[in-house]
C-alpha positions in Angstrom: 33.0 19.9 -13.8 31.4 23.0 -12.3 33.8 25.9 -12.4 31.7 29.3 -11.3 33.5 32.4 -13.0 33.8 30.3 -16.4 29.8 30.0 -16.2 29.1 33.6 -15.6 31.5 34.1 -18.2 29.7 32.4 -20.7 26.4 33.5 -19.4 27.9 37.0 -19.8 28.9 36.2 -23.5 25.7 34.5 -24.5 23.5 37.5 -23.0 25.2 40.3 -25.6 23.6 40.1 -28.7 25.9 40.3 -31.7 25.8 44.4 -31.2 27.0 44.2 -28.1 23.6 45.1 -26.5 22.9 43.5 -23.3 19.9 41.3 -23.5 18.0 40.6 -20.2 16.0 37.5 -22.2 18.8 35.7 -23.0 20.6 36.4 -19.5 17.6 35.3 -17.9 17.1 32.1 -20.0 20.9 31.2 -19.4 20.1 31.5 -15.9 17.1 29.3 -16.1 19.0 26.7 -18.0 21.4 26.4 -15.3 19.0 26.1 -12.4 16.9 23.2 -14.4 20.3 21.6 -15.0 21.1 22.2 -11.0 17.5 20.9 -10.3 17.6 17.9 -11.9 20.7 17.0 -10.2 19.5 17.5 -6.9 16.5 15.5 -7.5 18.9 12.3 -8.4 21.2 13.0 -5.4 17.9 13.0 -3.6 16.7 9.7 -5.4 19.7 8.1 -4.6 19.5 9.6 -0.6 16.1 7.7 0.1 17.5 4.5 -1.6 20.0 4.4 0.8 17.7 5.6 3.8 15.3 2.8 2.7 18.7 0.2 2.7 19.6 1.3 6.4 16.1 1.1 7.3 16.0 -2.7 6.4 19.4 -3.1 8.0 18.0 -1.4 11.6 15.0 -4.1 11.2 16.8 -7.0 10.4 19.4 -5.8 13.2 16.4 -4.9 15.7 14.9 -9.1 15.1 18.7 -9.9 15.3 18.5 -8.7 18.8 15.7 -9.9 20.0 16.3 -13.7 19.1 19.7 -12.7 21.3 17.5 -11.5 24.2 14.9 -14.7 24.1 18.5 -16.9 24.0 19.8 -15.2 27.0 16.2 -15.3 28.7 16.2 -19.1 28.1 19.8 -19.5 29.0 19.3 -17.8 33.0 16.2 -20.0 33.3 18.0 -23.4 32.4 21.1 -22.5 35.0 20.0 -24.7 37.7 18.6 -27.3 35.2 20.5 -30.4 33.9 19.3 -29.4 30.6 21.8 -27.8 28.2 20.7 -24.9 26.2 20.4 -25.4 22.5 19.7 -22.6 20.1 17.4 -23.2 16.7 19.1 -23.7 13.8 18.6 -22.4 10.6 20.4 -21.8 7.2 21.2 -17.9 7.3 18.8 -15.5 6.3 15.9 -17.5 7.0 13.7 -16.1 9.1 12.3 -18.4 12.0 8.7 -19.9 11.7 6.7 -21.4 14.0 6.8 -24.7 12.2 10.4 -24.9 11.5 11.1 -23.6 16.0 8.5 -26.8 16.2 10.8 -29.2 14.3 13.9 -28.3 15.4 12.7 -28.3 19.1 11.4 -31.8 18.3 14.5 -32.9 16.7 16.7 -31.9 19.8 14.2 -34.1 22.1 14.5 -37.0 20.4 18.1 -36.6 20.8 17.8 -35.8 24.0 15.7 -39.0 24.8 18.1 -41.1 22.6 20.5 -40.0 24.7 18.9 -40.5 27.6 18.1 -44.1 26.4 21.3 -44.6 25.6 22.5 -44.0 29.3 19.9 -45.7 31.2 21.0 -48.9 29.1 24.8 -49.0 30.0 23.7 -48.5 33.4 22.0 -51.9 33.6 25.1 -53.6 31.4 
């Protein structure tokens, strides 16, 4: 609790020796005191500033990739309008970033379900 005119009373108090002399050392010391105490402060509130600057930071990146998985999506989706082929994002458990192997795979899983069903049709055609 930081309440001004109780400090400089006290600082006051504590500069008067026991005569009642006013002692600059003592004033000055007081005043020292409080600007180390005031320093320290400001270097946690400045600690805890580029903690979160370095939180929002990773949230921008992870927002920015976040975006531009969107923009490849919509890139793929206008050039498969006039195809037959339907669109099929990658998925992947959340917070897992995509690898080439794992696009790979999942790519490969959705054309052999594509061929299955593909397969599948051309057979009950000829039944």
């Amino acid at each position: 609790l930081m309440i001004p005119s109780l400090e400089r009373l006290v600082n006051a108090i504590e500069s008067k020796n026991a005569e009642g002399i006013f002692d600059a050392n003592l004033h000055l010391k007081a005043q020292v005191d409080q600007l180390t105490g005031r320093n320290e402060e400001l270097r946690q509130e400045l600690k805890g500033s580029r903690k979160e600057a370095t939180n929002f930071s990773n949230q921008l990146a992870n927002a920015n990739v976040k975006i531009s998985q969107l923009k490849d999506e919509v890139c793929l989706l206008r050039q498969s309008e006039g195809a037959s082929v339907v669109f099929r994002g990658v998925n992947r458990p959340e917070g897992m970033t995509p690898s080439s192997a794992n696009i790979v795979n999942s790519q490969n899983e959705y054309l052999i379900h594509l061929l299955q069903v593909t397969d599948l049709n051309l057979h009950t055609r000829n039944i």
